[in-house]
Legacy VTK file of the C-alpha trace (Angstrom):
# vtk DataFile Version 3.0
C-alpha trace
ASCII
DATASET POLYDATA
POINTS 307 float
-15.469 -27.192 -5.276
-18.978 -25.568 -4.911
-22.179 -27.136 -5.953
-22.914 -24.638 -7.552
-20.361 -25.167 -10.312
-20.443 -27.612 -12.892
-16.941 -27.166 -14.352
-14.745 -29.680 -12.634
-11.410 -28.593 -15.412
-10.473 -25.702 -16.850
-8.299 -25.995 -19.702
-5.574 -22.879 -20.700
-5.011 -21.781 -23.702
-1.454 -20.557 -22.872
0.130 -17.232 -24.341
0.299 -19.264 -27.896
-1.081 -22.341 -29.532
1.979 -22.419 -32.334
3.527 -25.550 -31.508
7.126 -23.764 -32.490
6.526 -20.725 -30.537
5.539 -22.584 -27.440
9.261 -24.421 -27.600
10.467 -20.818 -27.523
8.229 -19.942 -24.836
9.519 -23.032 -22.976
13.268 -22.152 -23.212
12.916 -18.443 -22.486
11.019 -18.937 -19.534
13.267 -21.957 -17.979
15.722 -19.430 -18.596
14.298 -16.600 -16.971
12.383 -18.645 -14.009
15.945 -20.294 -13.436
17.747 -17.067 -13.514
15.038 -15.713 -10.846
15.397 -18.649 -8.357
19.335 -18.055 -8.634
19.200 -14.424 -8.176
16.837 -14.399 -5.328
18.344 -16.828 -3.293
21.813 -16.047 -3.878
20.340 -12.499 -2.319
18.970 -14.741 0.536
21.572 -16.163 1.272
23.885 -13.598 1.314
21.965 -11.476 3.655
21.002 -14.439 5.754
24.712 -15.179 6.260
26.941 -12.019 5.806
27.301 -9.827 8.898
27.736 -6.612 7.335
24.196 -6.518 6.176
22.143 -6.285 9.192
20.326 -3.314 8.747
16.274 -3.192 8.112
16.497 -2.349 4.537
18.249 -5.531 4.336
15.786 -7.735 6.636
13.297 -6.239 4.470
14.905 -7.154 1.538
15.258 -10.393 2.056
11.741 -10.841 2.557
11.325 -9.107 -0.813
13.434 -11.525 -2.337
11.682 -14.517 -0.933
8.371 -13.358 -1.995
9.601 -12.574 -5.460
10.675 -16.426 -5.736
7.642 -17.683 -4.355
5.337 -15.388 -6.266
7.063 -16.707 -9.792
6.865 -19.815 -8.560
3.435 -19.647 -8.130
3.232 -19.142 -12.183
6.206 -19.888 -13.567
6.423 -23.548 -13.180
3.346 -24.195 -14.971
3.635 -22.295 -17.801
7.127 -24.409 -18.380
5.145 -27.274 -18.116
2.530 -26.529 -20.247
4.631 -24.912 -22.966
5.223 -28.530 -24.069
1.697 -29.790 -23.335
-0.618 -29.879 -26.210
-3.778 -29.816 -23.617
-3.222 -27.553 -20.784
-5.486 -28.714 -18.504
-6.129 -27.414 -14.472
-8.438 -28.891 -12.251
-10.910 -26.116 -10.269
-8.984 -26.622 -7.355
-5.637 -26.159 -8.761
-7.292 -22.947 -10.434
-8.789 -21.966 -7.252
-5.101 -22.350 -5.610
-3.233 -20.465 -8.279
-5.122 -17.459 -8.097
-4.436 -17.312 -3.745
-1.361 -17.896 -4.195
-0.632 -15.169 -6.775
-2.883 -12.605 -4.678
-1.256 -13.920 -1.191
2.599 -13.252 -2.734
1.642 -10.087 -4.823
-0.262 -8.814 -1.918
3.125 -9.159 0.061
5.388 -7.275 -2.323
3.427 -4.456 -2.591
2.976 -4.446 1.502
6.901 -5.328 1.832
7.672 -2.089 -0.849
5.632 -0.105 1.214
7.548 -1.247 4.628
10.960 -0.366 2.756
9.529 2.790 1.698
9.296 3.620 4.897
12.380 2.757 6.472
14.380 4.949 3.676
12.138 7.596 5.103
13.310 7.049 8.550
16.839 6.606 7.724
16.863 9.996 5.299
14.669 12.183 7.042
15.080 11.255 10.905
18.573 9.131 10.736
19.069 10.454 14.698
16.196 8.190 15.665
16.211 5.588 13.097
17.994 2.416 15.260
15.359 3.592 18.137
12.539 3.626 15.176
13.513 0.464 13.437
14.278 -2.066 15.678
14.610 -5.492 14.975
11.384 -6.613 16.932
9.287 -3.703 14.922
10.755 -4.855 11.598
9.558 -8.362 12.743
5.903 -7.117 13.331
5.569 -4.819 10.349
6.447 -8.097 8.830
3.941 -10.464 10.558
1.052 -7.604 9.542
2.350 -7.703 6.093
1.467 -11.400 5.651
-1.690 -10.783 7.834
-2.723 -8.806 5.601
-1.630 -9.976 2.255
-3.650 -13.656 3.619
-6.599 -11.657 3.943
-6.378 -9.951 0.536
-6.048 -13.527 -1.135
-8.741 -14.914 0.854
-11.472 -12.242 -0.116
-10.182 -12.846 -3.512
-10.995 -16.209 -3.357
-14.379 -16.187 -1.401
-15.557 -13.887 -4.149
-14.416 -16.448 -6.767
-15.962 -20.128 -5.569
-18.978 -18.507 -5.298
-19.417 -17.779 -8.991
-21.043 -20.382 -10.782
-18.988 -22.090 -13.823
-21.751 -24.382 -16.211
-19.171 -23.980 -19.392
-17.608 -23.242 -21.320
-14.089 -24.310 -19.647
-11.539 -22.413 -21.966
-9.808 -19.578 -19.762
-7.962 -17.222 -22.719
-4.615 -17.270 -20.453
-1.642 -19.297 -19.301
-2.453 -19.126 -15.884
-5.629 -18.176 -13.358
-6.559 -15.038 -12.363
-9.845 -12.566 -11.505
-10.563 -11.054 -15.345
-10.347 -14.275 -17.316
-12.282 -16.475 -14.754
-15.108 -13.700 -14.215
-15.595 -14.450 -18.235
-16.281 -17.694 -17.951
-18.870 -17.623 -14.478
-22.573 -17.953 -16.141
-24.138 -15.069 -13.901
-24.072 -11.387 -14.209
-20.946 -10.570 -12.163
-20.967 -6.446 -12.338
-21.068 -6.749 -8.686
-18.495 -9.066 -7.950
-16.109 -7.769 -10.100
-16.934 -4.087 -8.513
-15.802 -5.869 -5.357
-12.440 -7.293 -6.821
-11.547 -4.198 -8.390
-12.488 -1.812 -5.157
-10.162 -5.082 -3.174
-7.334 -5.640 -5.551
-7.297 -1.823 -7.545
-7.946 -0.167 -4.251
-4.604 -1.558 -2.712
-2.590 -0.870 -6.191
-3.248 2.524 -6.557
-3.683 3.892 -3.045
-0.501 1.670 -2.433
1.327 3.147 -5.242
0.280 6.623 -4.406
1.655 6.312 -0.657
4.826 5.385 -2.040
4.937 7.942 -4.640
4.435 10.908 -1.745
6.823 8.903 0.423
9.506 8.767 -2.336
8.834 12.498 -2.974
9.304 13.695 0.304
12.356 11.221 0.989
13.955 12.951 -2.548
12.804 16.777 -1.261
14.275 15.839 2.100
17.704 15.071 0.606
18.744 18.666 -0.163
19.986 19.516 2.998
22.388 16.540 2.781
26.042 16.238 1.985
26.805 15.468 -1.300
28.212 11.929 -0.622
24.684 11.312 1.545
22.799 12.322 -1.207
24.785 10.114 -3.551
24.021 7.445 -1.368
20.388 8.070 -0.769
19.791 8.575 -4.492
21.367 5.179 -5.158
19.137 3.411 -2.810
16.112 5.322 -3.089
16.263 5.010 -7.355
16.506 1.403 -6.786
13.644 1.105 -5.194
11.225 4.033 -7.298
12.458 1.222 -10.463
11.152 -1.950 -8.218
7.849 0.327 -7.648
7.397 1.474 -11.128
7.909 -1.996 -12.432
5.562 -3.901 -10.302
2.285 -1.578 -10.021
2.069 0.089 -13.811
1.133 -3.597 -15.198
-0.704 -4.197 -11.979
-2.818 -1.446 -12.034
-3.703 -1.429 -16.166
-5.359 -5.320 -14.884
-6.827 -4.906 -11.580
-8.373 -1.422 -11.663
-11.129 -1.507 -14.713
-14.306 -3.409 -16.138
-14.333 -6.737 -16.152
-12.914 -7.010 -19.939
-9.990 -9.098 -21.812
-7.184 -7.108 -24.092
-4.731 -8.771 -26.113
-1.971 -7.441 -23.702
-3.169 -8.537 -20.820
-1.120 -11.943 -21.228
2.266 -10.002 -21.956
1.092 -7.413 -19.158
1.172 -10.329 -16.702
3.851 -11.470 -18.298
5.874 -8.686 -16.964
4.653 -8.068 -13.205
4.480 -12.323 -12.361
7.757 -12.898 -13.902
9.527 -10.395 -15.364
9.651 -8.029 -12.066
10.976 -11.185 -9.906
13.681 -11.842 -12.336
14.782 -7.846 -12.281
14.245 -7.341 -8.998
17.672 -9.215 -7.845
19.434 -7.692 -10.981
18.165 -3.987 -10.058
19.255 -4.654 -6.286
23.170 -5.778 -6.782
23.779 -4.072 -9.306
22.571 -1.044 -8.091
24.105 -1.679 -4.510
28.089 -1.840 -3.750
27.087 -3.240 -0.317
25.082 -6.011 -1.124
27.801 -6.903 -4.018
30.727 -6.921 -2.266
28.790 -8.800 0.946
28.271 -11.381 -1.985
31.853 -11.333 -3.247
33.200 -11.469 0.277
30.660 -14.548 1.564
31.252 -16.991 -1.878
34.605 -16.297 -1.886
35.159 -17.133 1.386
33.082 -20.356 1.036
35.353 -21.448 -2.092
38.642 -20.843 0.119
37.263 -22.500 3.246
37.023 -25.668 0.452
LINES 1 308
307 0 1 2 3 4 5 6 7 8 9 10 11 12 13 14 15 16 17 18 19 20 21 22 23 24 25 26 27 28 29 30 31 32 33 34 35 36 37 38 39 40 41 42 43 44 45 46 47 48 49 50 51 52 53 54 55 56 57 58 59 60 61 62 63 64 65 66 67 68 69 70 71 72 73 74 75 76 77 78 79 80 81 82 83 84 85 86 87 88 89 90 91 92 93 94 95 96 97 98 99 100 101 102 103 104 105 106 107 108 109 110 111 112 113 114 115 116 117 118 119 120 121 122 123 124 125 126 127 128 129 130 131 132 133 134 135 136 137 138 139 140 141 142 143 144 145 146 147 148 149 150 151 152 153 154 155 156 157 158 159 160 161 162 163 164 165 166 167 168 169 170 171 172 173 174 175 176 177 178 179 180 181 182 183 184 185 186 187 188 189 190 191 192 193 194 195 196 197 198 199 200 201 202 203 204 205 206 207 208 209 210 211 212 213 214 215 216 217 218 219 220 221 222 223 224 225 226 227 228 229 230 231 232 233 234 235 236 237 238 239 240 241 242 243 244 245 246 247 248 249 250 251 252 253 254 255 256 257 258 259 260 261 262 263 264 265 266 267 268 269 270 271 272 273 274 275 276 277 278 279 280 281 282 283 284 285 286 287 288 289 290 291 292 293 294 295 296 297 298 299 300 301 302 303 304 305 306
């Protein structure tokens, strides 16, 4: 903790202070955090194990899928906990780690999306070169820079943060830690700091989400010279993914790319991209893909007959 900082707690107020609707809140999101570590490493798995799904938009997603479980994780847990706590109270540097860890992951899947959004580009528009293009060793350092640089996101976040004075009051208006609510509570003008956040974390958002809007664009415009079954195909793979994309950088975007003020949606907002999107993202990806389904039909039934 700096010495600068007199605030050793910070206390939550969670997403409500009804003692009833924080049972609710408890049961809906053991069901939905349980569902999402289920989902995500029954994906995993399956592509970990099953030999018919060895191409890079499969590496690629399993990386996706281990990022969305550690990135709810990194939230979801706690708000469980503290659904049945009548003092939710985190320590600075519990606060401190909560907020890297939910840059470091959500860094990642916007860095992974991008990586996938290229390799349906390769695969559509230059399928001739694509197993030259994407090897396995190039997948494997597009993947090492991807948590390169998602570390290096989270760690300007956070270098930013500790050196913000906190002298009180401790109350953070949220159910978790993160940049807006925290800025609140720092007891020195923070116009600056914030301008820094939001040119770090908005920057990557939009210009992220606009690099994958062109890419998807130009994959879809690309498709019209393809059979019909190809563009089938494409379009099945391709919508999954614009849905993924849509899902995770709307929310993101409404919190990370304006002044440093509160709404009253910004809890359900972050709601949506921290858990919500981890828990679709495995739903949108089988049942969306014949490949991936009958990879996971084929693998757990084979494990039940080998018993």
């Amino acid at each position: 903790m700096p010495n600068n900082s007199s605030v050793t707690i910070f206390i939550l107020l969670g997403l409500t202070q009804d003692p009833q609707k924080q049972r609710l809140v408890f049961f809906i999101f053991l069901v939905f955090y349980g569902s999402t570590v289920v989902g995500n490493t029954l994906i995993m798995v399956t592509i970990k194990f099953s030999r018919t799904l060895g191409s890079p938009m499969y590496f690629f997603l399993f990386y996706l899928s281990l990022v969305d479980f550690c990135f709810s994780t990194s939230i979801a847990p706690r708000l469980i906990v503290d659904s049945l706590s009548t003092k939710k109270i985190i320590s600075y540097n519990e606060c401190m780690t909560q907020v890297f860890a939910l840059h470091l992951f959500g860094c990642m899947e916007v860095l992974i999306l991008i990586v996938m959004a290229a390799d349906r580009y390769v695969a559509i528009c230059k399928p001739l070169r694509y197993p030259t293009i994407m090897r396995r060793q190039v997948c494997l350092i597009l993947t090492v820079f991807a948590w390169i640089g998602s570390f290096i996101h989270a760690s300007s976040q956070i270098v930013l943060l500790v050196k913000l004075p906190f002298c009180g009051p401790n109350l953070i208006d949220h159910y978790c830690c993160d940049l807006q609510p925290l800025l609140k509570l720092a007891c020195m003008d923070t116009y600056m700091t914030n301008l820094l956040m939001v040119f770090n974390s908005g920057a990557i958002c939009s210009t992220s989400f606009l690099i994958l809007l062109i890419s998807y664009v130009v994959i879809l415009y690309s498709l019209r010279n393809h059979s019909a079954e190809g563009r089938k195909k494409a379009l099945s793979t391709c919508t999954s993914h614009i849905i993924v994309v849509v899902l995770m950088f709307v929310p993101c975007i409404f919190m990370y790319t304006r002044p440093p003020t509160t709404y009253p949606a910004d809890k359900m907002v972050t709601v949506f991209y921290t858990i919500g999107t981890p828990f679709l993202n495995p739903l949108i990806y089988t049942l969306r893909n014949a490949e991936v389904k009958n990879a996971m039909r084929k693998l757990w039934s084979d494990k039940i007959m080998s018993k």
